[in-house]
PDB file with one MODEL, atoms N, CA, C and O in Angstrom:
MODEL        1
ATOM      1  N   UNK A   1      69.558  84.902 121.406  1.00  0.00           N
ATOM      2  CA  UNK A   1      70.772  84.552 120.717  1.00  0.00           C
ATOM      3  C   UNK A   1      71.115  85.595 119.648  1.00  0.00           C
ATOM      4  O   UNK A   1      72.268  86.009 119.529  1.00  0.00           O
ATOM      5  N   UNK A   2      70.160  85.995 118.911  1.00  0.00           N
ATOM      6  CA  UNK A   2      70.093  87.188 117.530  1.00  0.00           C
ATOM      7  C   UNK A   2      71.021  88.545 118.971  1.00  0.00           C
ATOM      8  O   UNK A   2      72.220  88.823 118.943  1.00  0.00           O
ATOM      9  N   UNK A   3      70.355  88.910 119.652  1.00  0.00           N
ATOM     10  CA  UNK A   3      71.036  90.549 120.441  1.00  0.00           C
ATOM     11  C   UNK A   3      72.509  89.521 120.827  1.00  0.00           C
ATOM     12  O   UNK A   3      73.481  90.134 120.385  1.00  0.00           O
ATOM     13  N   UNK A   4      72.791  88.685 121.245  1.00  0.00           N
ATOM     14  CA  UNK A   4      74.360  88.264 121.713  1.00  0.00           C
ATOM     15  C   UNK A   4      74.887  88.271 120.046  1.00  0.00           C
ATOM     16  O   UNK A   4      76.039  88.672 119.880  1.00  0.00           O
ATOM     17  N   UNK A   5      74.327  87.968 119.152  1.00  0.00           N
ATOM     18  CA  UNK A   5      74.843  87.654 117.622  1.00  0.00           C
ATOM     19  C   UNK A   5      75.425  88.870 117.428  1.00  0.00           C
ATOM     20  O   UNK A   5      76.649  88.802 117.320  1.00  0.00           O
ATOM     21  N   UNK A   6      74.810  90.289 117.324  1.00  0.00           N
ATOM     22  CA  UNK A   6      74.897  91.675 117.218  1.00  0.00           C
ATOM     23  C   UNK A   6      75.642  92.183 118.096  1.00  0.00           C
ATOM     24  O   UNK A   6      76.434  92.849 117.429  1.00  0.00           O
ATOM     25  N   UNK A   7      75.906  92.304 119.159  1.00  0.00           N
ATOM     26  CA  UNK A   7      76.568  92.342 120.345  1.00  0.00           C
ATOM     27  C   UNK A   7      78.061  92.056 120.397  1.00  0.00           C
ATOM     28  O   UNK A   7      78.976  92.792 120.766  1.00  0.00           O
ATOM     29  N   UNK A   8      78.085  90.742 119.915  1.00  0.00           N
ATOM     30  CA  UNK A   8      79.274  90.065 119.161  1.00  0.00           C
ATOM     31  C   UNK A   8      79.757  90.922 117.725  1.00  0.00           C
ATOM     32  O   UNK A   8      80.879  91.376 117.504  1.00  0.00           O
ATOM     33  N   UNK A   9      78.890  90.970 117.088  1.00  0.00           N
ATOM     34  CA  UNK A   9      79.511  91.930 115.697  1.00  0.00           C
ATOM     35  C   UNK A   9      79.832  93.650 115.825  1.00  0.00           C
ATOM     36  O   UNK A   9      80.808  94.285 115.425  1.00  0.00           O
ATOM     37  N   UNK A  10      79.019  93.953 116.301  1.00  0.00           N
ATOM     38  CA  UNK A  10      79.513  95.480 116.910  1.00  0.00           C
ATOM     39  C   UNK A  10      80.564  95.459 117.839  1.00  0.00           C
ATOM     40  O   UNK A  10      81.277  96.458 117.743  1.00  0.00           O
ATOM     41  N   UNK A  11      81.029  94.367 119.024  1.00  0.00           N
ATOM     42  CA  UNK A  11      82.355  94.339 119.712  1.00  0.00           C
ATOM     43  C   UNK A  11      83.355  94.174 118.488  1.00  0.00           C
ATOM     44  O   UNK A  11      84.416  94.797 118.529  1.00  0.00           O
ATOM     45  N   UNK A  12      83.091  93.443 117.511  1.00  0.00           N
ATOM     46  CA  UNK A  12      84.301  93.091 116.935  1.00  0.00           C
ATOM     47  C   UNK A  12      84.684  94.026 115.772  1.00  0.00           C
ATOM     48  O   UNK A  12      85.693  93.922 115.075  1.00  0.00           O
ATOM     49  N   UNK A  13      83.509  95.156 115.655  1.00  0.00           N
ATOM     50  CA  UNK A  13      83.651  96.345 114.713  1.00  0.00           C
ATOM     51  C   UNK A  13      84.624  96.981 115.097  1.00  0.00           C
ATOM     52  O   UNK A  13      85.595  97.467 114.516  1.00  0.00           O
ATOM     53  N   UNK A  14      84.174  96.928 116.502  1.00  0.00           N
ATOM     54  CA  UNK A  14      84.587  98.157 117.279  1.00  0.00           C
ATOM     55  C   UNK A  14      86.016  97.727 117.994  1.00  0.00           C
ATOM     56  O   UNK A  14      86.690  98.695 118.345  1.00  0.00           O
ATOM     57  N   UNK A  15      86.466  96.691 118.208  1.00  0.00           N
ATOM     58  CA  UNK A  15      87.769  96.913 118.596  1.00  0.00           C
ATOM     59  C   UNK A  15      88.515  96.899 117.722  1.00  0.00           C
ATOM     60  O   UNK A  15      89.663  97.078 118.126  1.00  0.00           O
ATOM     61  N   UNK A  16      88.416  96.733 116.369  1.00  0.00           N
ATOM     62  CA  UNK A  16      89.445  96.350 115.000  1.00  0.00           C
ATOM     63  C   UNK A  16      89.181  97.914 114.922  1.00  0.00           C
ATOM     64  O   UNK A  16      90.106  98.589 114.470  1.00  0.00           O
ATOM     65  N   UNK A  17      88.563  98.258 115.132  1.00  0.00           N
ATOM     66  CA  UNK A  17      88.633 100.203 114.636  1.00  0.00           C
ATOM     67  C   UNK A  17      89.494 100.645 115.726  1.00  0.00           C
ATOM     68  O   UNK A  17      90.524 101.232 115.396  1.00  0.00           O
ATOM     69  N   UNK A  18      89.299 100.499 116.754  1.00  0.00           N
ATOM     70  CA  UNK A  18      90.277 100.588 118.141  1.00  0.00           C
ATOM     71  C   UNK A  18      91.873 100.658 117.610  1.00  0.00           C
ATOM     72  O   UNK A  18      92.746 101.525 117.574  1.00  0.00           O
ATOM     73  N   UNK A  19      91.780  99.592 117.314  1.00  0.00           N
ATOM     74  CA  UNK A  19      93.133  98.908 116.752  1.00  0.00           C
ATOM     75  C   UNK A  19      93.443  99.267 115.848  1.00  0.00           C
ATOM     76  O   UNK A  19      94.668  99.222 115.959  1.00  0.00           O
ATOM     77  N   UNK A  20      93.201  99.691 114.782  1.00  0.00           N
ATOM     78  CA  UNK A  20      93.735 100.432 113.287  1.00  0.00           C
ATOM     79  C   UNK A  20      94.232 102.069 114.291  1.00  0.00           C
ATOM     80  O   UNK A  20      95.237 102.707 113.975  1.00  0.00           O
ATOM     81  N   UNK A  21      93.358 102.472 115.406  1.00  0.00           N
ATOM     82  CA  UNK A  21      93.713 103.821 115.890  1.00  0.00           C
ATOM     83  C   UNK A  21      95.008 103.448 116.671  1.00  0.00           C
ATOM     84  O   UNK A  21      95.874 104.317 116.577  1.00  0.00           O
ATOM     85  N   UNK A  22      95.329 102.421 117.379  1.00  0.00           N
ATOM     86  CA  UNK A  22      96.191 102.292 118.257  1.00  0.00           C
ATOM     87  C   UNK A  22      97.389 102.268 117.272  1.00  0.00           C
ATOM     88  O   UNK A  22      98.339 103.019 117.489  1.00  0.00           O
ATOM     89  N   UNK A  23      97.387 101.237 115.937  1.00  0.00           N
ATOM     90  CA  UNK A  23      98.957 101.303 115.399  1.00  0.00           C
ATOM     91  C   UNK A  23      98.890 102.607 114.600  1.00  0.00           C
ATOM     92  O   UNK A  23      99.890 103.316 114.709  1.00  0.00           O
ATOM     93  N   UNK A  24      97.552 103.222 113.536  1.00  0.00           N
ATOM     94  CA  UNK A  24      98.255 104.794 112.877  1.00  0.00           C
ATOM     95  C   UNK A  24      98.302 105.991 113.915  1.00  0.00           C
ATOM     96  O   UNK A  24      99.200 106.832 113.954  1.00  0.00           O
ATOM     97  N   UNK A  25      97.208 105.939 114.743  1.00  0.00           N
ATOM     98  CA  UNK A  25      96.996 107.298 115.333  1.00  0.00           C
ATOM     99  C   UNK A  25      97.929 107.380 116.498  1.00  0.00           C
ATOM    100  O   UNK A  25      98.737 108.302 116.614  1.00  0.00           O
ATOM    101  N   UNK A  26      97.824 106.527 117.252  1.00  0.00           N
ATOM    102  CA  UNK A  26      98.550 107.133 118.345  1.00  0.00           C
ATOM    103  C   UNK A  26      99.781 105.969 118.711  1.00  0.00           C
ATOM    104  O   UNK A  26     100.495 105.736 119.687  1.00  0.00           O
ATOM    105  N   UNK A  27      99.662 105.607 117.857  1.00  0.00           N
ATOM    106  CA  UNK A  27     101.128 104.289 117.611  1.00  0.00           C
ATOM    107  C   UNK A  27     101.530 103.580 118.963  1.00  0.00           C
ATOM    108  O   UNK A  27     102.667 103.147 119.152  1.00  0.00           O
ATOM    109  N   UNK A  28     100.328 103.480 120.056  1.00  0.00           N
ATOM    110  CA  UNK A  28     100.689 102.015 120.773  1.00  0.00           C
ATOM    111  C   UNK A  28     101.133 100.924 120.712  1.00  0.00           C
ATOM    112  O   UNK A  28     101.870 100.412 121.555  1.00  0.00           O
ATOM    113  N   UNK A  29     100.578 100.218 119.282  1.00  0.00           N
ATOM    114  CA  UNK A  29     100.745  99.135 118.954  1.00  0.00           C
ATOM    115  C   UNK A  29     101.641  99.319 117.755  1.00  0.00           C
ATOM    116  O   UNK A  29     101.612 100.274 116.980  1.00  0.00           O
ATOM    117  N   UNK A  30     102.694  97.940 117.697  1.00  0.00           N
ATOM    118  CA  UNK A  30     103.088  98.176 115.994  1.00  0.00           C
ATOM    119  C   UNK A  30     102.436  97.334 114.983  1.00  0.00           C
ATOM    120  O   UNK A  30     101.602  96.601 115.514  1.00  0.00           O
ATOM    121  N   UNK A  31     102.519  97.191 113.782  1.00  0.00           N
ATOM    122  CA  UNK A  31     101.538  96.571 112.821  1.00  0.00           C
ATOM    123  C   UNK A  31     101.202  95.449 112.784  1.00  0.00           C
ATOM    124  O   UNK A  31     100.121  94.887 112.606  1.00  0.00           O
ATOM    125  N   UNK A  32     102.903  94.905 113.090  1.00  0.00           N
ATOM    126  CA  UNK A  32     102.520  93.165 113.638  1.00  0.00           C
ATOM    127  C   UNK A  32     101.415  92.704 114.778  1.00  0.00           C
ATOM    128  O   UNK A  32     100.941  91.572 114.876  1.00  0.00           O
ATOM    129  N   UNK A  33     101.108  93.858 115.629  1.00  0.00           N
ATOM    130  CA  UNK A  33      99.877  93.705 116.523  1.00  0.00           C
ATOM    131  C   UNK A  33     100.940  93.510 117.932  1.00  0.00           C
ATOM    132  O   UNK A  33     100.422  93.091 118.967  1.00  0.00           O
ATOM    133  N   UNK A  34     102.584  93.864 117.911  1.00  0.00           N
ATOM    134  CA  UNK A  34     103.025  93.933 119.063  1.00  0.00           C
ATOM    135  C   UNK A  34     102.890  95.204 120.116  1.00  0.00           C
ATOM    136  O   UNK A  34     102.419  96.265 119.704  1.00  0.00           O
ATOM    137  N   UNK A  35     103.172  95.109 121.017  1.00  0.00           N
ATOM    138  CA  UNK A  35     102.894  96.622 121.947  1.00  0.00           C
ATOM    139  C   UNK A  35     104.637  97.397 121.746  1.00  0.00           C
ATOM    140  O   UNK A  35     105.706  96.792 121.829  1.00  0.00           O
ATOM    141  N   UNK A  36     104.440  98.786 121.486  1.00  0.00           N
ATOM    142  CA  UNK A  36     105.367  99.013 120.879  1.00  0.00           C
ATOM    143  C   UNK A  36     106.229  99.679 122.317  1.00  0.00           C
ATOM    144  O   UNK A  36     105.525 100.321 123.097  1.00  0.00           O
ATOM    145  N   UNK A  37     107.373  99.562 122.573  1.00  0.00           N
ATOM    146  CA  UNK A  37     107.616  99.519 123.644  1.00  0.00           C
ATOM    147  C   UNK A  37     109.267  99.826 123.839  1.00  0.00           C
ATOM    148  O   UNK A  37     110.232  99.181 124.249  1.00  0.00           O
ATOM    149  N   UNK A  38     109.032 101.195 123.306  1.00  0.00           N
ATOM    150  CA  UNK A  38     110.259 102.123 122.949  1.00  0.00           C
ATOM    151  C   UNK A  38     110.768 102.174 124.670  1.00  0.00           C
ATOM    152  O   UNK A  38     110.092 101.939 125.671  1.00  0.00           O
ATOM    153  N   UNK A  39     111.831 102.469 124.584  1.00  0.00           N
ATOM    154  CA  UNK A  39     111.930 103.135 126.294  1.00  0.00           C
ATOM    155  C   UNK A  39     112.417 104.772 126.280  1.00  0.00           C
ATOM    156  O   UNK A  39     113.206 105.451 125.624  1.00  0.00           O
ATOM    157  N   UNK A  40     111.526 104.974 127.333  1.00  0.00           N
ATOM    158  CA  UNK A  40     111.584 106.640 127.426  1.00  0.00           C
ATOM    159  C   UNK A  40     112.838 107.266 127.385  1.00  0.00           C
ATOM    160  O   UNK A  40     113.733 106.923 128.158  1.00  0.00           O
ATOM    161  N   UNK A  41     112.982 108.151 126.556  1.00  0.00           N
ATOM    162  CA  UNK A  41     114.412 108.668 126.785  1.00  0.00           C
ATOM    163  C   UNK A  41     114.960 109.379 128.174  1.00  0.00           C
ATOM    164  O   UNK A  41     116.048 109.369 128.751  1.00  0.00           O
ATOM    165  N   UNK A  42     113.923 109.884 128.382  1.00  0.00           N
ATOM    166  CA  UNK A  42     114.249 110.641 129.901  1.00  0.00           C
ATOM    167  C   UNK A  42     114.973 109.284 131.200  1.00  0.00           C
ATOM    168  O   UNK A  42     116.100 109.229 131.693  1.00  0.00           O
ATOM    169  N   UNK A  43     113.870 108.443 131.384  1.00  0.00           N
ATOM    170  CA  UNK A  43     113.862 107.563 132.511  1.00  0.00           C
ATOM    171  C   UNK A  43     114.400 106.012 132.391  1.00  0.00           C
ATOM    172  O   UNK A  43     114.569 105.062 133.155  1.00  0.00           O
ATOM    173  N   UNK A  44     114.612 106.364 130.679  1.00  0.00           N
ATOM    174  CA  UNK A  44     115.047 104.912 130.225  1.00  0.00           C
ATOM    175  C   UNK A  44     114.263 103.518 130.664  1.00  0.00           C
ATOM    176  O   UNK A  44     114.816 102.426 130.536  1.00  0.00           O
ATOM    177  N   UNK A  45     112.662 103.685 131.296  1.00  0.00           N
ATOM    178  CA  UNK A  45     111.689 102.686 131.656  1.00  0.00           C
ATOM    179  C   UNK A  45     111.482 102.390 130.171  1.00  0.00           C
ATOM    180  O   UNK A  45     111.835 103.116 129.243  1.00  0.00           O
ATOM    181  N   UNK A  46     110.916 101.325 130.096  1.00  0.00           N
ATOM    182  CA  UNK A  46     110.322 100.908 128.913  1.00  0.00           C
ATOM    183  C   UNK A  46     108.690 100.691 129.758  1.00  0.00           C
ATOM    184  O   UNK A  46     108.403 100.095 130.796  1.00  0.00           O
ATOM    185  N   UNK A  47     107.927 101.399 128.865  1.00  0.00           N
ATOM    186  CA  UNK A  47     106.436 101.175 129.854  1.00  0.00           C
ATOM    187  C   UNK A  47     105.838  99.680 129.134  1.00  0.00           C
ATOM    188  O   UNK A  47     106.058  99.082 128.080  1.00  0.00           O
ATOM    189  N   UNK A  48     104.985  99.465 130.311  1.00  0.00           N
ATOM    190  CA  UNK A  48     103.935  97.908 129.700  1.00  0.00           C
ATOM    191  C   UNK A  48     102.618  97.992 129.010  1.00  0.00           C
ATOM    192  O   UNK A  48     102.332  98.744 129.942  1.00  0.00           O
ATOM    193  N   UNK A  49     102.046  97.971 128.627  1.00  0.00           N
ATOM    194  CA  UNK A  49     100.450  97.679 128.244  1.00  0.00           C
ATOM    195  C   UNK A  49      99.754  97.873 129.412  1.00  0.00           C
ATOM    196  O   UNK A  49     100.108  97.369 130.477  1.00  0.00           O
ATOM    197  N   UNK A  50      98.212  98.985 129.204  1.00  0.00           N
ATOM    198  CA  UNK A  50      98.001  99.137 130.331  1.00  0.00           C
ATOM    199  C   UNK A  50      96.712  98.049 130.615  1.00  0.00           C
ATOM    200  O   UNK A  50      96.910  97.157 129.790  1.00  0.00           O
ATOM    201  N   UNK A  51      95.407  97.682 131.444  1.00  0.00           N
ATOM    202  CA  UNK A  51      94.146  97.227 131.819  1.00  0.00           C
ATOM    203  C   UNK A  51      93.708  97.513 129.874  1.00  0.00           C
ATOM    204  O   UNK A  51      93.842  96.632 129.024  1.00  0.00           O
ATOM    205  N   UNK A  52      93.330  98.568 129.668  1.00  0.00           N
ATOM    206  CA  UNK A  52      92.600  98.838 128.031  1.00  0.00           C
ATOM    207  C   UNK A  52      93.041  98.299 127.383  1.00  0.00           C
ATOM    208  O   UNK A  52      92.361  97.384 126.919  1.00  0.00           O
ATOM    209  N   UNK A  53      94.527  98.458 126.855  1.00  0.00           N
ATOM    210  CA  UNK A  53      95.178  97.720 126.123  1.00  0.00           C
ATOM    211  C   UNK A  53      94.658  95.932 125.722  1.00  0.00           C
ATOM    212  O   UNK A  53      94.267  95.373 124.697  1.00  0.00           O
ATOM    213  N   UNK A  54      94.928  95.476 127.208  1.00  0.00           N
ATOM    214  CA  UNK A  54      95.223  94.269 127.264  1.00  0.00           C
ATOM    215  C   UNK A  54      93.388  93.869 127.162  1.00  0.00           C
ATOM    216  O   UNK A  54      93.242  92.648 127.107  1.00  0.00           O
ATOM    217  N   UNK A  55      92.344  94.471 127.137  1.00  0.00           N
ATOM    218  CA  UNK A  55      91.020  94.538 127.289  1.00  0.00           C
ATOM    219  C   UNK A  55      91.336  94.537 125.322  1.00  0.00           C
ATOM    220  O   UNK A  55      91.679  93.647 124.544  1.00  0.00           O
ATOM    221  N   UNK A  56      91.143  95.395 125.220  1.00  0.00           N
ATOM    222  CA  UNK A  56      91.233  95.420 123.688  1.00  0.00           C
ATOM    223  C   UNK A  56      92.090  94.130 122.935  1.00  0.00           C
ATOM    224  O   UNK A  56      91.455  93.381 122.193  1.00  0.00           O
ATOM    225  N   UNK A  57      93.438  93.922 123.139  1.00  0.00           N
ATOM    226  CA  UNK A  57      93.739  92.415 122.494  1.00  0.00           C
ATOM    227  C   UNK A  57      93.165  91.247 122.188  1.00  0.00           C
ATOM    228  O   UNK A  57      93.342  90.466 121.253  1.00  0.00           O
ATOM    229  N   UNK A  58      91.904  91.238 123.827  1.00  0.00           N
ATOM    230  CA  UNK A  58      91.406  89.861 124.062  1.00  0.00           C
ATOM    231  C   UNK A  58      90.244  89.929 123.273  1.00  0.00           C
ATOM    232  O   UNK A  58      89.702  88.894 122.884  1.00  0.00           O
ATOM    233  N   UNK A  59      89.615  91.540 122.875  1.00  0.00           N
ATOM    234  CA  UNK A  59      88.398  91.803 122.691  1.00  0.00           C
ATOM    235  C   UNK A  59      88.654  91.392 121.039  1.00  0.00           C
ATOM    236  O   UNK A  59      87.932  90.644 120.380  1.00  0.00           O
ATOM    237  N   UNK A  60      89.731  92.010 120.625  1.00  0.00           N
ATOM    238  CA  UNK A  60      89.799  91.457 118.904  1.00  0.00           C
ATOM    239  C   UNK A  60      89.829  89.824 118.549  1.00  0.00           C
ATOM    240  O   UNK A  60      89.538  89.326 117.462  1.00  0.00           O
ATOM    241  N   UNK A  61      90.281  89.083 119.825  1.00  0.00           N
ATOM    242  CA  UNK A  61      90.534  87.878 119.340  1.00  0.00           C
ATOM    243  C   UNK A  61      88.767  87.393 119.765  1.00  0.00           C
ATOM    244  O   UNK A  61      88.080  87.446 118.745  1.00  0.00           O
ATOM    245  N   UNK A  62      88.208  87.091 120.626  1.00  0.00           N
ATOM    246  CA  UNK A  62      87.155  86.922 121.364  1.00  0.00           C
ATOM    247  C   UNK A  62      85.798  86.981 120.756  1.00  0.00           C
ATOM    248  O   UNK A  62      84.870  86.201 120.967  1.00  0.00           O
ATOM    249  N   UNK A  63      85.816  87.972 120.006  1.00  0.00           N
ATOM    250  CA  UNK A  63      84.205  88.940 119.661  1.00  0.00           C
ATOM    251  C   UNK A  63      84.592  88.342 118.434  1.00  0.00           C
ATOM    252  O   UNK A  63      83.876  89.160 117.857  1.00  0.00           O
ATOM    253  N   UNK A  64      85.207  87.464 117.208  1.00  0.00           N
ATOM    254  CA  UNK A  64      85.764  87.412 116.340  1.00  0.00           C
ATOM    255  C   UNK A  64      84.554  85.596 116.290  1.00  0.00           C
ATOM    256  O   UNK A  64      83.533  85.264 115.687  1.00  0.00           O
ATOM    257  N   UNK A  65      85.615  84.839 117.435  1.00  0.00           N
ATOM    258  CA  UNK A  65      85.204  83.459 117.571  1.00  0.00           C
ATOM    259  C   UNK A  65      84.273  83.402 118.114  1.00  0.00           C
ATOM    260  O   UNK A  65      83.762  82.321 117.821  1.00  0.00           O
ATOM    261  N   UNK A  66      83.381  84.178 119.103  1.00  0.00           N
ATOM    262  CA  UNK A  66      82.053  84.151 120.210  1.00  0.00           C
ATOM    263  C   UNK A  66      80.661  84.430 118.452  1.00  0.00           C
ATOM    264  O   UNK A  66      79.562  83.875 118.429  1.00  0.00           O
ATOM    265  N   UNK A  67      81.083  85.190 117.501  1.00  0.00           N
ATOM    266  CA  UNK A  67      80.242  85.506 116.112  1.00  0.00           C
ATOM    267  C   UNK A  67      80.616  84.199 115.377  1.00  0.00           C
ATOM    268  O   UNK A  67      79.827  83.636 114.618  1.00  0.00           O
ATOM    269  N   UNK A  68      81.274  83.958 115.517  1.00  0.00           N
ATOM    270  CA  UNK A  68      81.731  82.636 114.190  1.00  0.00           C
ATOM    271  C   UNK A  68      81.005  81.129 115.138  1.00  0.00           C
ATOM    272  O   UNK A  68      80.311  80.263 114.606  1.00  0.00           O
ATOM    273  N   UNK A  69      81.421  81.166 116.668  1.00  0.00           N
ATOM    274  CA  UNK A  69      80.655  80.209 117.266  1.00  0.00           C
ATOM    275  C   UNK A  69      78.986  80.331 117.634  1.00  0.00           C
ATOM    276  O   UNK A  69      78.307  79.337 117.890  1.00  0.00           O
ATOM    277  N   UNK A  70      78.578  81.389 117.619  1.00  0.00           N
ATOM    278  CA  UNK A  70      77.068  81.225 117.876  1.00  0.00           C
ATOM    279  C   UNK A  70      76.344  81.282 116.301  1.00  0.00           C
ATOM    280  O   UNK A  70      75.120  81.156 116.253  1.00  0.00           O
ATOM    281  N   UNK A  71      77.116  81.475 115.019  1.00  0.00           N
ATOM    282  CA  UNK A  71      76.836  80.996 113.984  1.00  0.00           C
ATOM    283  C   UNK A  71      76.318  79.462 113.310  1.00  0.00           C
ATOM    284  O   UNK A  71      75.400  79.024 112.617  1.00  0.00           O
ATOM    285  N   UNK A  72      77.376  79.046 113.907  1.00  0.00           N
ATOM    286  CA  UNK A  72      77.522  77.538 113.942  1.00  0.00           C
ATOM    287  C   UNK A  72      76.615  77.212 114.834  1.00  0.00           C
ATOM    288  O   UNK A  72      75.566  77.033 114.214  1.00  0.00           O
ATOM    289  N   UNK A  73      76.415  76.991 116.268  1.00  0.00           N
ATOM    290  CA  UNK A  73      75.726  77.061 116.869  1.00  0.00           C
ATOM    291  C   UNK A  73      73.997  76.927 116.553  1.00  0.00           C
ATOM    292  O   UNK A  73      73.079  76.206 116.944  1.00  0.00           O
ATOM    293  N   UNK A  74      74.120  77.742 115.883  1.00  0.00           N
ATOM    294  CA  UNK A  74      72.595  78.614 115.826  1.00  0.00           C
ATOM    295  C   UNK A  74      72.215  77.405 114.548  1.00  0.00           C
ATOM    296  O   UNK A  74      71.267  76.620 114.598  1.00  0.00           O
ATOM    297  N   UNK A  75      73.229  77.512 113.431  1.00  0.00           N
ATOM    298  CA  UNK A  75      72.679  76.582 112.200  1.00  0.00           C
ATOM    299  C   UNK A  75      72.926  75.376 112.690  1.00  0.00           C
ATOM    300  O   UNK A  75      72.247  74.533 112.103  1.00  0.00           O
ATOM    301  N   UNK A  76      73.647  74.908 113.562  1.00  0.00           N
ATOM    302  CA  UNK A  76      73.006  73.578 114.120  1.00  0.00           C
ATOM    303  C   UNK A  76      71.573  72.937 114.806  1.00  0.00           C
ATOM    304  O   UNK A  76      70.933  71.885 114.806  1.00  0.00           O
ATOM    305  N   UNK A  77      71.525  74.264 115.369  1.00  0.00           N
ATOM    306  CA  UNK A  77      70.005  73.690 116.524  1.00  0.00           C
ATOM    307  C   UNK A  77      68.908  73.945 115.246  1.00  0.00           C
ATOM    308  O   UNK A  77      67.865  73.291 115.237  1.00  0.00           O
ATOM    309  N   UNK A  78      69.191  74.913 114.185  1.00  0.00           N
ATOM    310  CA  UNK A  78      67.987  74.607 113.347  1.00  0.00           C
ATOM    311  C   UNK A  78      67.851  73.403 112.670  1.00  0.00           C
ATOM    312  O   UNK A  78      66.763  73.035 112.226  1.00  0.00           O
ATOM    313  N   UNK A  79      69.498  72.373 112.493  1.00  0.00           N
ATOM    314  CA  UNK A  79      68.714  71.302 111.173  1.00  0.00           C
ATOM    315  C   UNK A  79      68.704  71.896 110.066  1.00  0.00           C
ATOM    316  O   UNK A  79      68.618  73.073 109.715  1.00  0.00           O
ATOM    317  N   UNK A  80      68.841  70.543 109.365  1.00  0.00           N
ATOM    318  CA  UNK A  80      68.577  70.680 107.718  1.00  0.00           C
ATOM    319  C   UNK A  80      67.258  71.195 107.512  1.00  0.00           C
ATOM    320  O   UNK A  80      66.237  70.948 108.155  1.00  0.00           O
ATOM    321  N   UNK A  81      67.428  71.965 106.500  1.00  0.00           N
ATOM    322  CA  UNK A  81      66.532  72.823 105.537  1.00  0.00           C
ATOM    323  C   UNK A  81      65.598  71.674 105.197  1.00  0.00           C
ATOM    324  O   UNK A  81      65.997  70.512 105.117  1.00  0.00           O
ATOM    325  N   UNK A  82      64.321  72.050 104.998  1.00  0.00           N
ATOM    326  CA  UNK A  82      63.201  70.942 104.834  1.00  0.00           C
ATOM    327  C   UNK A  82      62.577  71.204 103.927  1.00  0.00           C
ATOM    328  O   UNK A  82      61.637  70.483 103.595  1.00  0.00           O
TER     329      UNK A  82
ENDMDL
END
């Protein structure tokens, strides 16, 4: 349970760092956490979110509650302090 605990906290390091890169660095996302979704001037497509993208959204929400639930979890199966 402790390596899924860690596992869980390093996913959730690591996609919120993801994500600070996606809205300053390379401005995928906008701040509100929408997909920013200019349309090309050339082709006038507006593109979608790709497989990563949409991997990364689920991963910020996910790795967030999977650490907060095996918390709980964990101080349940131990019981009160004795």
């Amino acid at each position: 349970m402790r390596i899924l605990r860690w596992l869980g906290v390093v996913l959730w390091a690591g996609s919120w760092y993801l994500m600070y890169l996606e809205i300053t660095r390379w401005r995928h996302v906008k701040p509100s956490l929408a997909f920013n979704s200019d349309p090309d001037p050339v082709t006038g497509m507006r593109p979608r979110p790709g497989e990563p993208l949409k991997l990364l959204y689920v991963t910020c929400v996910a790795a967030p509650l999977a650490v907060v639930g095996s918390l709980i979890l964990g101080h349940r199966t131990r019981g009160p302090a004795a």
